[in-house]
C-alpha positions in Angstrom: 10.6 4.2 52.8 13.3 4.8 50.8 15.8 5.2 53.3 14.2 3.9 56.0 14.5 0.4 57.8 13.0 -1.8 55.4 14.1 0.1 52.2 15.6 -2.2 50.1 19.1 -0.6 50.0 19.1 -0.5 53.8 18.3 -4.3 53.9 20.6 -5.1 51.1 23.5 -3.6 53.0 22.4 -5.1 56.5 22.1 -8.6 54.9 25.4 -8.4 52.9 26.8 -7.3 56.2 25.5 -10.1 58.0 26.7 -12.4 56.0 30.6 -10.8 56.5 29.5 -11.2 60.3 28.9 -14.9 60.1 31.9 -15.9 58.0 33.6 -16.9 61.5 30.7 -17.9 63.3 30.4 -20.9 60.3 34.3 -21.7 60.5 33.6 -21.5 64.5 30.2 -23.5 64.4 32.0 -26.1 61.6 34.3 -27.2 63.8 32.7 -27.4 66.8 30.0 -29.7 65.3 32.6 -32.0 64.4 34.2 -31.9 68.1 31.1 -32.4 69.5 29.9 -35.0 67.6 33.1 -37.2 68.5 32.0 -36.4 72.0 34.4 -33.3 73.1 33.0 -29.8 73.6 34.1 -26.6 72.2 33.9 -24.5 75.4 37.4 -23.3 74.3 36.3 -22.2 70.6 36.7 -18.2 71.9 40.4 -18.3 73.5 41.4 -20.3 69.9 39.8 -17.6 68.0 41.8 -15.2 70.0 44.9 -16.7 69.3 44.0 -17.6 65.5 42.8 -13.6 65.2 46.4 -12.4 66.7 48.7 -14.8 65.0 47.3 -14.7 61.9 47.6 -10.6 62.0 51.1 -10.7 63.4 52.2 -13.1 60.5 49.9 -11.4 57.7 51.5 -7.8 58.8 55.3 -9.0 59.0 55.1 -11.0 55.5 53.1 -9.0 53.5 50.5 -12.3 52.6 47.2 -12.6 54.0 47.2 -16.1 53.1 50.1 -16.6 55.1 48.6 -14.9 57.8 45.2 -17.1 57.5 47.5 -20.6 57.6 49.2 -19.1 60.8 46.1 -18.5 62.5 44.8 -22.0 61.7 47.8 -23.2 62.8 47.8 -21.3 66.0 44.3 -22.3 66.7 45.3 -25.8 66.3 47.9 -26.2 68.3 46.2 -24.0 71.6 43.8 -26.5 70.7 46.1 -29.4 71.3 46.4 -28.8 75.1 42.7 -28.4 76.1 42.1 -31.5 74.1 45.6 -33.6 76.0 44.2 -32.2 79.5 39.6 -33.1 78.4 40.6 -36.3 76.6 43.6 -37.9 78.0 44.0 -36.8 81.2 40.0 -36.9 81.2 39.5 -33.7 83.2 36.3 -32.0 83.0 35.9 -30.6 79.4 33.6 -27.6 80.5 36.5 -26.3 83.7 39.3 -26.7 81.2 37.4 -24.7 78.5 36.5 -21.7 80.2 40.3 -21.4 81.9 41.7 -21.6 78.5 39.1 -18.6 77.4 40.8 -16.4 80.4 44.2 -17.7 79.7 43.9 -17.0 75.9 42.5 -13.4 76.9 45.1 -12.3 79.0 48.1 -14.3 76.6 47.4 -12.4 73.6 46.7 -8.8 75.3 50.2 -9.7 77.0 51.7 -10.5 73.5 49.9 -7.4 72.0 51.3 -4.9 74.2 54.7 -6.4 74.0 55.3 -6.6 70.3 53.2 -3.2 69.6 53.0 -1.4 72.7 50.1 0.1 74.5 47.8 0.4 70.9 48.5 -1.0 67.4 45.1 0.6 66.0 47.0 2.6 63.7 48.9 -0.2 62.4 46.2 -1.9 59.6 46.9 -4.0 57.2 44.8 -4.6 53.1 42.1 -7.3 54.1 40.5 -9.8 51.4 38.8 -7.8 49.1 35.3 -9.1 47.7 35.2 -11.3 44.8 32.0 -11.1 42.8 31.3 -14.2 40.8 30.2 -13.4 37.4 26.6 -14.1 36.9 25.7 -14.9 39.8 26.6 -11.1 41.4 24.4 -9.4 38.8 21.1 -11.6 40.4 19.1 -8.3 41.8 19.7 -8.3 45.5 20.9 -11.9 46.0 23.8 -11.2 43.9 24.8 -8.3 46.0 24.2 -9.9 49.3 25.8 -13.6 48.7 28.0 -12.9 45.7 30.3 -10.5 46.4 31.7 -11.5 49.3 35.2 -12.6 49.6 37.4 -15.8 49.3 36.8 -16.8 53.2 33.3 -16.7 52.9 32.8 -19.1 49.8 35.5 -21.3 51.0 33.3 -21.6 54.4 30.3 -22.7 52.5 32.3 -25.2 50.6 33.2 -26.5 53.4 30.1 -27.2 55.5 28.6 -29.2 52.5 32.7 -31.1 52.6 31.6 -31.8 56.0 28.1 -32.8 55.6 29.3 -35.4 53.1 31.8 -36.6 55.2 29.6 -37.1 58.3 26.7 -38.8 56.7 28.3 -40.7 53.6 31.9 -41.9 54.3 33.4 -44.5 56.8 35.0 -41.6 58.6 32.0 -39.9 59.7 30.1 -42.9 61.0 33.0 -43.8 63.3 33.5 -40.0 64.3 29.8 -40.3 65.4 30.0 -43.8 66.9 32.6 -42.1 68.9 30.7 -39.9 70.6 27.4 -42.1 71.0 28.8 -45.0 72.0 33.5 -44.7 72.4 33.2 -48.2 74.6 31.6 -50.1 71.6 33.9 -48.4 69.4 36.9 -48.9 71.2 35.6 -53.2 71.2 35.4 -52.6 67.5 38.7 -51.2 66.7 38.4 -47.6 66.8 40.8 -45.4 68.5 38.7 -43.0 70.6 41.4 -41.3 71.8 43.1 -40.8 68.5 39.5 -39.8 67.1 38.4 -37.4 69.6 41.7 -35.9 70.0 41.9 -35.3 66.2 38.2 -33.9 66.2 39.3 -31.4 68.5 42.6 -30.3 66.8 39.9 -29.8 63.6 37.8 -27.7 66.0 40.6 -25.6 67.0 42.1 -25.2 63.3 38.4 -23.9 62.3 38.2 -21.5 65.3 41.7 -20.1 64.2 40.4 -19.3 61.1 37.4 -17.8 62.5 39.6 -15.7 64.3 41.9 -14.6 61.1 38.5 -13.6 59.1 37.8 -11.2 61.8 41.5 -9.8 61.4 42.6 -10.7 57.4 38.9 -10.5 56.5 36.9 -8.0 58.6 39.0 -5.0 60.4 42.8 -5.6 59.3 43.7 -5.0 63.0 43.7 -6.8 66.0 42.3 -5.7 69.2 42.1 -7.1 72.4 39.3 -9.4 72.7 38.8 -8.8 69.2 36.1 -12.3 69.2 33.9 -10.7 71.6 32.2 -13.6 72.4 31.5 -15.0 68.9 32.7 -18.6 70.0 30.1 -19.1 72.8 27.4 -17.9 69.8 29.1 -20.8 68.1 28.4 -23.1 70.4 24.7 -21.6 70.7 24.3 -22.3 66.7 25.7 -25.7 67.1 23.2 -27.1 69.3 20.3 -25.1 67.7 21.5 -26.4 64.5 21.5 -30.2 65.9 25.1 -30.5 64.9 24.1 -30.4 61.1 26.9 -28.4 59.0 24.7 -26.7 56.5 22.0 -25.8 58.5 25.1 -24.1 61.0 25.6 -22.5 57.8 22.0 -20.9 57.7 22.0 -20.0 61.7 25.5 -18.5 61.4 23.8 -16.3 58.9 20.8 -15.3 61.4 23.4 -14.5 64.4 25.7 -12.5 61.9 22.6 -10.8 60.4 21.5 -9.7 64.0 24.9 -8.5 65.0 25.0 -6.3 61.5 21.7 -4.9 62.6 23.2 -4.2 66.0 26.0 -2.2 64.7 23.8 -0.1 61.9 21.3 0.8 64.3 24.1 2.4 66.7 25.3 3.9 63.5 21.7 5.9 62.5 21.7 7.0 66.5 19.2 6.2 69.1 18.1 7.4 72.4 19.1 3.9 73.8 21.9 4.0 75.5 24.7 1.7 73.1 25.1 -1.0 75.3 21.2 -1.8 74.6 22.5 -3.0 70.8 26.1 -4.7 72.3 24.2 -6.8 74.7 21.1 -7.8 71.1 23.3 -10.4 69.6 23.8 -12.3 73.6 20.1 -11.4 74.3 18.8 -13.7 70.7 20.9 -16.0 71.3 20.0 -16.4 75.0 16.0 -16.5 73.7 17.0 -18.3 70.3 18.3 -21.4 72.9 15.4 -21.2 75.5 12.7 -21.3 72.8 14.5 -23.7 70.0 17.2 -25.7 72.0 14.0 -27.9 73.7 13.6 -31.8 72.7 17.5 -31.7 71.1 19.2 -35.1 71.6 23.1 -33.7 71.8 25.3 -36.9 71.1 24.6 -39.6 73.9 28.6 -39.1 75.1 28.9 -35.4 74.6 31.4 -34.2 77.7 32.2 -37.3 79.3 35.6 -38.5 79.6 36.5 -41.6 78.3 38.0 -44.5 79.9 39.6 -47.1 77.7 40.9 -49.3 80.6 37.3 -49.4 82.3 34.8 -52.1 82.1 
């Protein structure tokens, strides 16, 4: 047992792994809780990882910062944001059709810009990634220390923000209209709200988030990027969203599930196994497929969620 599955070393490691393999599934899962609760879905949350993970490396590796590199990626993901949320919100096209067209778009875009800035492979071109920060005390707790404490910056910033967010959704102004907006945006637009303005800002959040997802898989995970490097962490986003019932902190908790099941996947591929390896790629996909058909039954998504809005009907 002492170097088996469930020695305590081995489920230290896997645990303090997970929780490096959910630090972009929370920013990911953050913002589309906010997007979806103003009534626009995240379908798009993997192309704006993409493009958060490649800008932020490109910027991190020609400047030398990493913080740098993390404010480019937000950036980028905010603005590729910007034009699903112009085509979904006011042009009112179908929110799900425009998502998954930006996915392929972002795809091909960012192997395109890959190959031309550092030819056919840049895996030999790394760069220093956040290092962990233990926090003095707290790292020494037995175990918990060594699995939540000494992690780095992006991962305590992440939780700092989900309980920002919870605050602001259930005790400020701001969050009760950016709900009425999605239950209700023709009684809030008869009441003075800006739907538009509101859902198009909600979204612009979501895609900042999803950008810095994206630069703590580059900045804070492999110092590289590779093509397709989000490998369909911002569909499991939208998967801990709903089973999370758009609350922030418990997002926080399922992020850590998802990432703990993805660590599993890669240390189990790492000891060796008769299965063939594409048995623990496809785990992570396969729980969150069953995680959704068993806990995503009797959840009440916000009454709007997906439906364009149309300020001039009656």
């Amino acid at each position: 047992m002492g170097t088996g599955l469930l020695s305590a070393s081995f489920l230290t490691a896997l645990f303090a792994s997970g929780v490096r393999q959910s630090i972009p599934l929370i920013y990911g899962s953050l913002g589309d809780a906010v997007s979806e609760r103003a009534g626009v879905m995240g379908i798009s949350l993997e192309g704006e990882m993409l493009f958060g993970a490649f800008f932020s490396y490109l910027v991190a590796l020609r400047t030398g910062s990493l913080w740098l590199g993390v404010l480019a990626g937000a950036l980028a993901g905010m603005l590729s944001s910007l034009i699903v949320a112009v085509w979904s919100v006011l042009l009112r096209q179908d929110q799900s059709i425009i998502g998954i067209m930006f996915n392929i778009l972002a795809v091909g875009f960012t192997n395109f810009l890959n190959r031309m800035i550092f030819g056919t492979s840049n895996a030999n071109i790394t760069l220093e990634i956040f290092q962990p920060l233990a926090i003095p005390g707290l790292s020494r707790i037995p175990v918990i220390g060594e699995i939540f404490f000494h992690q780095n910056i992006l991962a305590y910033l992440s939780v700092l923000l989900a309980v920002a967010i919870f605050w602001v959704l259930r005790r400020t102004k701001l969050g009760l209209q950016l709900t009425a907006v999605g239950e209700n945006p023709k009684a809030s637009q008869a009441s003075g709200i800006r739907v538009y303005r509101f859902r198009i800002l909600a979204y612009m959040f979501c895609g900042c988030m999803a950008g810095i997802a994206g630069a703590s898989l580059t900045l804070g995970s492999v110092g590289t990027f590779t093509e397709a490097i989000s490998a369909g962490r911002g569909f499991i986003c939208l998967a801990i969203v709903i089973l999370s019932r758009w609350n922030p902190l418990v997002a926080v908790a399922a992020s850590f599930g998802f990432g703990s099941i993805q660590a599993l996947q890669i240390r189990l591929q790492v000891q060796g196994s008769p299965l063939p390896y594409q048995v623990f790629v496809a785990l992570p996909y396969l729980v969150t497929i069953l995680a959704l058909a068993i806990g995503g039954r009797n959840i009440r998504a916000p009454r709007e969620l997906g439906v364009p809005f149309d300020k001039e009907s009656r």
